[in-house]
mmCIF file of the C-alpha atoms, coordinates in Angstrom:
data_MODEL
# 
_entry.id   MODEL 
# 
loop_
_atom_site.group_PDB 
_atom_site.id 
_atom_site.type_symbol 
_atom_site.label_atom_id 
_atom_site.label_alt_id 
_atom_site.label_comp_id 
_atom_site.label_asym_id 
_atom_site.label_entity_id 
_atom_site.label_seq_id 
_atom_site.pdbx_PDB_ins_code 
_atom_site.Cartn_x 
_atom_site.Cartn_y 
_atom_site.Cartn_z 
_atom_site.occupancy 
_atom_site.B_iso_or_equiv 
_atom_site.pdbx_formal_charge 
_atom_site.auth_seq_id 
_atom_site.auth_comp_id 
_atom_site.auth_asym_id 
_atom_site.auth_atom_id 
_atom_site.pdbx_PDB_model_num 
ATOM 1   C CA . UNK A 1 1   ? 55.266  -21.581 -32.307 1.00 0.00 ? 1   UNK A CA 1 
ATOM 2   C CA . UNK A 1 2   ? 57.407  -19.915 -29.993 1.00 0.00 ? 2   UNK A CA 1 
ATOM 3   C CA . UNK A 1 3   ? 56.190  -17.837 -26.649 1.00 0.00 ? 3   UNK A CA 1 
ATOM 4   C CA . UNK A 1 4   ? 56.998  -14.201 -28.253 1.00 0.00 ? 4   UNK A CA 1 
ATOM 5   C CA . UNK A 1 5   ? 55.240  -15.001 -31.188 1.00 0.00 ? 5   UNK A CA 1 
ATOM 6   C CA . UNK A 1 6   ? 52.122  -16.475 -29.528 1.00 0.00 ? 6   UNK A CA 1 
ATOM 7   C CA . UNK A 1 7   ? 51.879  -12.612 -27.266 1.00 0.00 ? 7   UNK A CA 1 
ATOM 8   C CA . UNK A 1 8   ? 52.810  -10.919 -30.766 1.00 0.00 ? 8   UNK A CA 1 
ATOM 9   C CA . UNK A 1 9   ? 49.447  -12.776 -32.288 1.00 0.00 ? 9   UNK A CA 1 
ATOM 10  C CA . UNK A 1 10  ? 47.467  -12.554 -29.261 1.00 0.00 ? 10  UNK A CA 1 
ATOM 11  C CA . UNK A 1 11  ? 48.088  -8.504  -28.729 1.00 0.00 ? 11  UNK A CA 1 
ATOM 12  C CA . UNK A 1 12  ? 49.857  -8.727  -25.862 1.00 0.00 ? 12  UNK A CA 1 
ATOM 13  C CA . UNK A 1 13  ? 53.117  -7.462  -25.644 1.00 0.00 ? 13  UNK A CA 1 
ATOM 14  C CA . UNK A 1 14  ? 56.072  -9.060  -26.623 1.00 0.00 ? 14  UNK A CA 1 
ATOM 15  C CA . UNK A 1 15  ? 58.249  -8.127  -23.777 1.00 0.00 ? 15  UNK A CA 1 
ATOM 16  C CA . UNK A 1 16  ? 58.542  -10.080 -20.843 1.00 0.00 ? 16  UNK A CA 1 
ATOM 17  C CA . UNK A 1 17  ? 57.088  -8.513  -17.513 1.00 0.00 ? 17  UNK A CA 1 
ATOM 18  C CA . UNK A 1 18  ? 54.990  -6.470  -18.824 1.00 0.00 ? 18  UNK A CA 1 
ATOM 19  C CA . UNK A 1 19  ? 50.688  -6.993  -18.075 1.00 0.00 ? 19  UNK A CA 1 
ATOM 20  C CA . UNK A 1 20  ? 49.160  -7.890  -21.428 1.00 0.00 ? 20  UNK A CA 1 
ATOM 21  C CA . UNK A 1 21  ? 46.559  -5.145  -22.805 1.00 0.00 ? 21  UNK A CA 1 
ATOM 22  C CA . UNK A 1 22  ? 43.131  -6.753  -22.770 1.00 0.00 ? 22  UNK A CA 1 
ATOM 23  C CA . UNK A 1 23  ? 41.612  -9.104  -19.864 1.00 0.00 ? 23  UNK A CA 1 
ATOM 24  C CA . UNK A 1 24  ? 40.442  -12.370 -20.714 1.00 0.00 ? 24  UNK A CA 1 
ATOM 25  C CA . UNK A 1 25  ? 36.676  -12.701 -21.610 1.00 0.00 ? 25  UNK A CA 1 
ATOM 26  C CA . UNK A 1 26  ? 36.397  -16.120 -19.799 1.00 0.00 ? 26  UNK A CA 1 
ATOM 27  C CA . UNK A 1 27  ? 37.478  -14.290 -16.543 1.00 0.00 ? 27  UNK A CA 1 
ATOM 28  C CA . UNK A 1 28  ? 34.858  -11.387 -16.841 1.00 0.00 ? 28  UNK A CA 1 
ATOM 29  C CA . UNK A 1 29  ? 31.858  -14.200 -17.479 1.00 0.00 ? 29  UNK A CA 1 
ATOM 30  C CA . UNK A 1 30  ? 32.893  -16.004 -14.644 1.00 0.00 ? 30  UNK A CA 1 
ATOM 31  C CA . UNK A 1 31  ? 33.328  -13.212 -12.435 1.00 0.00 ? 31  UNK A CA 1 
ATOM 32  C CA . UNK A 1 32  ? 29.942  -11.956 -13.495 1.00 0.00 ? 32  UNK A CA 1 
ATOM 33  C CA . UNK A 1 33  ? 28.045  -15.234 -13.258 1.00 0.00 ? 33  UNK A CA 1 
ATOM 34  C CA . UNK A 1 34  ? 29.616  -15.785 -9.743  1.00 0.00 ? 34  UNK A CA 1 
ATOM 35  C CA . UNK A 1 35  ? 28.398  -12.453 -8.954  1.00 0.00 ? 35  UNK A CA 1 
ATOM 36  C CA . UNK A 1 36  ? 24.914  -13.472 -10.091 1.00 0.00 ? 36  UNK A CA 1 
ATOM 37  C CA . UNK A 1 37  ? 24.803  -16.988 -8.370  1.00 0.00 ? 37  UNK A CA 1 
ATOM 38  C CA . UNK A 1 38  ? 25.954  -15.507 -5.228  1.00 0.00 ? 38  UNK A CA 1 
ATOM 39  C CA . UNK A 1 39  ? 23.075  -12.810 -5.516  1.00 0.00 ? 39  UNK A CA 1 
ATOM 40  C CA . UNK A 1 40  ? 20.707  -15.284 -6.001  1.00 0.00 ? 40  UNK A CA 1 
ATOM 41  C CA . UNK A 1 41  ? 21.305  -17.481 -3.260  1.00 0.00 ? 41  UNK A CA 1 
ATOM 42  C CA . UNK A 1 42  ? 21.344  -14.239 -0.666  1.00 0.00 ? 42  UNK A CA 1 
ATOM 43  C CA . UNK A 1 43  ? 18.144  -13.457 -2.212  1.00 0.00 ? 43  UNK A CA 1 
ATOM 44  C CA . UNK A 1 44  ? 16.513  -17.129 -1.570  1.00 0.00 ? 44  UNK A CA 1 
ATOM 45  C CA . UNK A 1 45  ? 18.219  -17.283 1.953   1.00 0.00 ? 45  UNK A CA 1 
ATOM 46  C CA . UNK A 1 46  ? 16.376  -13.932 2.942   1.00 0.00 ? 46  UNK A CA 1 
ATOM 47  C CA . UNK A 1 47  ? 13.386  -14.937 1.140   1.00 0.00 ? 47  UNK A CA 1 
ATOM 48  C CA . UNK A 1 48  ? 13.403  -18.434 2.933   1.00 0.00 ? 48  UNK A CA 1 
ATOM 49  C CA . UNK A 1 49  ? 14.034  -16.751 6.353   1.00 0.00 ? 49  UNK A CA 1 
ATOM 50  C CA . UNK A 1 50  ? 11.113  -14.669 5.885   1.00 0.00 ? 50  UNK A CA 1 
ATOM 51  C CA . UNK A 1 51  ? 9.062   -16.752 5.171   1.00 0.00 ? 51  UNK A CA 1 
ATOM 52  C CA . UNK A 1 52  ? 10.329  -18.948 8.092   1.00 0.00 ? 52  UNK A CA 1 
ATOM 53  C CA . UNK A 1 53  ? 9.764   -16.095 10.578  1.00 0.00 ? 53  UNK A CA 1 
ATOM 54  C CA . UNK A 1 54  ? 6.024   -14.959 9.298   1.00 0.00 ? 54  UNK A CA 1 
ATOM 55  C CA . UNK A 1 55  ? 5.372   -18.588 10.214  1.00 0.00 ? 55  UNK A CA 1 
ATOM 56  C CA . UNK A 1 56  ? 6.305   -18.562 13.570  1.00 0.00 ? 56  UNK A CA 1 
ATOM 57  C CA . UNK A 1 57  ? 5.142   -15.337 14.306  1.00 0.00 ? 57  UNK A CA 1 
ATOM 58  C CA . UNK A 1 58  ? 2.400   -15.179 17.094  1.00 0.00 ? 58  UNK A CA 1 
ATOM 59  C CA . UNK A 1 59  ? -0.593  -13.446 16.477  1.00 0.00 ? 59  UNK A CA 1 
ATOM 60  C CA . UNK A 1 60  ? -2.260  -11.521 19.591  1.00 0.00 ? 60  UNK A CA 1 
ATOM 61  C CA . UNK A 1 61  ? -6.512  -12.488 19.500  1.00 0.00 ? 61  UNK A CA 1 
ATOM 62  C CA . UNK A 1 62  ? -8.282  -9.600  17.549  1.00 0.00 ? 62  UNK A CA 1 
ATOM 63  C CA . UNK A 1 63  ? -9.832  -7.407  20.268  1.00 0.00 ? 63  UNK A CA 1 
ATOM 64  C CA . UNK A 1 64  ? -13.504 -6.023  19.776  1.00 0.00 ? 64  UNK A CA 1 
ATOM 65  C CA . UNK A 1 65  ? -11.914 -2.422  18.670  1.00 0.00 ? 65  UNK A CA 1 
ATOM 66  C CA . UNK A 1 66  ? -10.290 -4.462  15.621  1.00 0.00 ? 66  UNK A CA 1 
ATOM 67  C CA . UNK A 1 67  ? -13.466 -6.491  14.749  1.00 0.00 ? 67  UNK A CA 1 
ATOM 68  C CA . UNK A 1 68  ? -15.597 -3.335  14.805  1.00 0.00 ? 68  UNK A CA 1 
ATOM 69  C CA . UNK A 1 69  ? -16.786 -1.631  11.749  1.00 0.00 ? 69  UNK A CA 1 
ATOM 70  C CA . UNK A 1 70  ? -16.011 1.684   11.666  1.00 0.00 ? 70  UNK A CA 1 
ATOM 71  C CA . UNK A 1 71  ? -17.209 4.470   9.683   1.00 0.00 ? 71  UNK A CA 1 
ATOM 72  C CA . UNK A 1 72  ? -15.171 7.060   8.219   1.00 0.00 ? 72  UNK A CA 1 
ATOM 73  C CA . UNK A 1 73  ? -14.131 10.356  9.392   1.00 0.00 ? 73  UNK A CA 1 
ATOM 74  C CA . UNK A 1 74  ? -15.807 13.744  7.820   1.00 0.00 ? 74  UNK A CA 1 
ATOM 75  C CA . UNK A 1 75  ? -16.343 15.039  5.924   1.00 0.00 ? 75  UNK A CA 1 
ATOM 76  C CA . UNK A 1 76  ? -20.035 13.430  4.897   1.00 0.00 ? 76  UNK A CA 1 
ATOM 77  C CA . UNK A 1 77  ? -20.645 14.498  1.488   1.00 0.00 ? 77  UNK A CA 1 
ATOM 78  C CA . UNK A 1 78  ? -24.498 14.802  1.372   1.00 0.00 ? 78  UNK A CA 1 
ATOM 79  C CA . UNK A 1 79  ? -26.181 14.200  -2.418  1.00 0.00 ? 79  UNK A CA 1 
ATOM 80  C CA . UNK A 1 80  ? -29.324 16.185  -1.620  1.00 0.00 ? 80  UNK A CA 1 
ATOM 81  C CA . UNK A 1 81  ? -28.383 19.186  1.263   1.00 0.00 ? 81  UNK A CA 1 
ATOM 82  C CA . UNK A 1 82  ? -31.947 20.666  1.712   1.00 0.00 ? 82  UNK A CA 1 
ATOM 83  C CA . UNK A 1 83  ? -33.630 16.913  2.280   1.00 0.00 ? 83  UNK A CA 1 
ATOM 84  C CA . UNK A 1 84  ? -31.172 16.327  4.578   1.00 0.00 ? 84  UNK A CA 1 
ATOM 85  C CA . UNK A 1 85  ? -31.001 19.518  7.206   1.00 0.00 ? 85  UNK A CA 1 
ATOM 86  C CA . UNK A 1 86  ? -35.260 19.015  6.958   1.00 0.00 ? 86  UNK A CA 1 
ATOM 87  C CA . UNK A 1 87  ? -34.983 15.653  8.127   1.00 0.00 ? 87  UNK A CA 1 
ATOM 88  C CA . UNK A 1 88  ? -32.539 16.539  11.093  1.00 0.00 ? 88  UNK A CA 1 
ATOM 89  C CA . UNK A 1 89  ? -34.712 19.706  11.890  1.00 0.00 ? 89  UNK A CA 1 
ATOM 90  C CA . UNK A 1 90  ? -37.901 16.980  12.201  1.00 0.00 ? 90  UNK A CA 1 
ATOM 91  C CA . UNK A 1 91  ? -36.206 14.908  14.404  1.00 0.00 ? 91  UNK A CA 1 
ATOM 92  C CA . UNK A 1 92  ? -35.247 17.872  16.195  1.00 0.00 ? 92  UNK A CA 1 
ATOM 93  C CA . UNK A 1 93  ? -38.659 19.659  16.382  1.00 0.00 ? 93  UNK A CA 1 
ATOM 94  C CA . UNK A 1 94  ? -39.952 16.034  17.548  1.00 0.00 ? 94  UNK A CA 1 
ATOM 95  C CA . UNK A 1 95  ? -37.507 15.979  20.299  1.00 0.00 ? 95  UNK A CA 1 
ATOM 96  C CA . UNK A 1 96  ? -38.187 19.260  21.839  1.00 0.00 ? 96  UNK A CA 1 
ATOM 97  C CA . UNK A 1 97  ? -41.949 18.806  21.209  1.00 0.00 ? 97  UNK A CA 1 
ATOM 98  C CA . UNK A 1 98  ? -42.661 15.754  23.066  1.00 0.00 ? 98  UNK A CA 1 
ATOM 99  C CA . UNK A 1 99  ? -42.391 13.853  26.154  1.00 0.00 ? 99  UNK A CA 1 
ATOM 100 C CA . UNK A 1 100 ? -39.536 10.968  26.513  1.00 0.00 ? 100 UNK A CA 1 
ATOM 101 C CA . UNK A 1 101 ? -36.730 9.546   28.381  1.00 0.00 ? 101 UNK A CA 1 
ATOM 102 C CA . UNK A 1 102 ? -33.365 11.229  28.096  1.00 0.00 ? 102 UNK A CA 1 
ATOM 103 C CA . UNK A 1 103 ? -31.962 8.578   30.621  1.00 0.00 ? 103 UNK A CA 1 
ATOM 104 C CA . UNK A 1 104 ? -34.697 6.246   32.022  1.00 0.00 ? 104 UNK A CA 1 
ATOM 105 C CA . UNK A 1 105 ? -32.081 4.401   33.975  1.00 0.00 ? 105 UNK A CA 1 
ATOM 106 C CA . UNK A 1 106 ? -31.354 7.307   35.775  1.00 0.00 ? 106 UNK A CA 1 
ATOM 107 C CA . UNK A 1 107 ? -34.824 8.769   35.728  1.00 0.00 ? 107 UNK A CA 1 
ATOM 108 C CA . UNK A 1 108 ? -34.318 11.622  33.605  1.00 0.00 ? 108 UNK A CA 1 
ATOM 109 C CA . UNK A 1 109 ? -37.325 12.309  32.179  1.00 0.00 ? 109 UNK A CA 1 
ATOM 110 C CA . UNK A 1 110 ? -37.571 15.377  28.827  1.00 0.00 ? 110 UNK A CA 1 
ATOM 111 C CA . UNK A 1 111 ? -40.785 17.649  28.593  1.00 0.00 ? 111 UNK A CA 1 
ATOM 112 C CA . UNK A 1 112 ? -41.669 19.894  25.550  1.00 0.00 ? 112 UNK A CA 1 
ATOM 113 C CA . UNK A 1 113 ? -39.883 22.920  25.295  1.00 0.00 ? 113 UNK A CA 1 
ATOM 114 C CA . UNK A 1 114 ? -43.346 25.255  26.149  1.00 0.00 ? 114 UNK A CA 1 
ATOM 115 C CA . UNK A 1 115 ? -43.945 23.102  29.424  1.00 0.00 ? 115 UNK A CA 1 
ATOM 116 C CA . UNK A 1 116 ? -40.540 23.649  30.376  1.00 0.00 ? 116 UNK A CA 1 
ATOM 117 C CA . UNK A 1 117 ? -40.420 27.610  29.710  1.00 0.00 ? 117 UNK A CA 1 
ATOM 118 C CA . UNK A 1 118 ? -43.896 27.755  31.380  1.00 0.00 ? 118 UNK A CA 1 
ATOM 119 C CA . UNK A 1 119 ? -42.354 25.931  34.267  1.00 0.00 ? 119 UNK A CA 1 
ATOM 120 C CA . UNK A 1 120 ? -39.616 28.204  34.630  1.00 0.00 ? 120 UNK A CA 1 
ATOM 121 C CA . UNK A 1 121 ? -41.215 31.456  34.410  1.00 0.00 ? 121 UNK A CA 1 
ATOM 122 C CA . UNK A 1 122 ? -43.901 30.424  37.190  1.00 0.00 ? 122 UNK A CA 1 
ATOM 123 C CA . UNK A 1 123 ? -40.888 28.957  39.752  1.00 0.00 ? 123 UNK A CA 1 
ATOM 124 C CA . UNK A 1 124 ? -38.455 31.156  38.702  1.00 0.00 ? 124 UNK A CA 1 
ATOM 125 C CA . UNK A 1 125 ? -34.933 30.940  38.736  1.00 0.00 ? 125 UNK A CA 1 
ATOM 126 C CA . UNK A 1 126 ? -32.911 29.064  41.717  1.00 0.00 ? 126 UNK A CA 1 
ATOM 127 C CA . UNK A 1 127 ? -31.332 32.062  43.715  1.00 0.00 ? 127 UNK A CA 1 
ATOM 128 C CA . UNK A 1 128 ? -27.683 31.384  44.540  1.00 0.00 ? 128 UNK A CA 1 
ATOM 129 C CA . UNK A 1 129 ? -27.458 33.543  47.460  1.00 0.00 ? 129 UNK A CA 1 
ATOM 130 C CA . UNK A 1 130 ? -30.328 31.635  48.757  1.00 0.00 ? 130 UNK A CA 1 
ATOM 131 C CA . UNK A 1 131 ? -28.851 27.913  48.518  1.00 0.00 ? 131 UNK A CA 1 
ATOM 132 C CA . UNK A 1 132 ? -25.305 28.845  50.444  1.00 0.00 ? 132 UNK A CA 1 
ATOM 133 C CA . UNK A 1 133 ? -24.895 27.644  53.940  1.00 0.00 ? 133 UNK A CA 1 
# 
């Protein structure tokens, strides 16, 4: 078979010079699988190199802030309201009621809330003309 009538068969066209019509299937699978290889490898370099540099990393020691347990921000969702403001009013009521420390390193002592208004009203209040130099 000659060489015009092998381009007449095959599509292409049958004068010299001219670029034949359709591309070659063989070069678009190669092209595409090189394509793919090549993406693959960049993908297990980068993977590899990650991997390389998480184990190498240095860690800093976990300070104390870190190892805490901390308990979340607001809001507090309370299931039963009403038991909940009584028991802080208790404590409260106990508090202002009673005699206790409010800083025994310090000596800082706290008296019931009576004693201390009874206190008050029999010394008075500090004058602050009085206290200047």
């Amino acid at each position: 078979m000659t060489s015009s009538a092998k381009r007449a068969r095959s599509g292409a066209s049958a004068k010299p010079g001219y670029q034949p019509d359709d591309a070659s299937p063989k070069i678009g699978a190669a092209g595409f699988l090189s394509v793919l290889a090549l993406a693959t490898l960049a993908a297990l370099v980068v993977f590899g190199l990650y991997g390389w540099f998480q184990s190498r990393s240095v860690r800093a020691p976990t300070t104390a802030l870190e190892r805490a347990e901390l308990a979340p921000a607001g809001p507090r969702l309370e299931s039963d309201p009403l038991k909940d403001r009584l028991a802080l009013e208790a404590t409260a009521r106990t508090r202002i009621e009673s005699y206790g420390w409010a800083d025994r390193r310090n000596g800082i002592a706290r008296i019931p809330i009576e004693r201390a208004m009874a206190l008050q009203a029999a010394m008075g209040w500090p004058d602050a003309e009085a206290s200047k130099p």
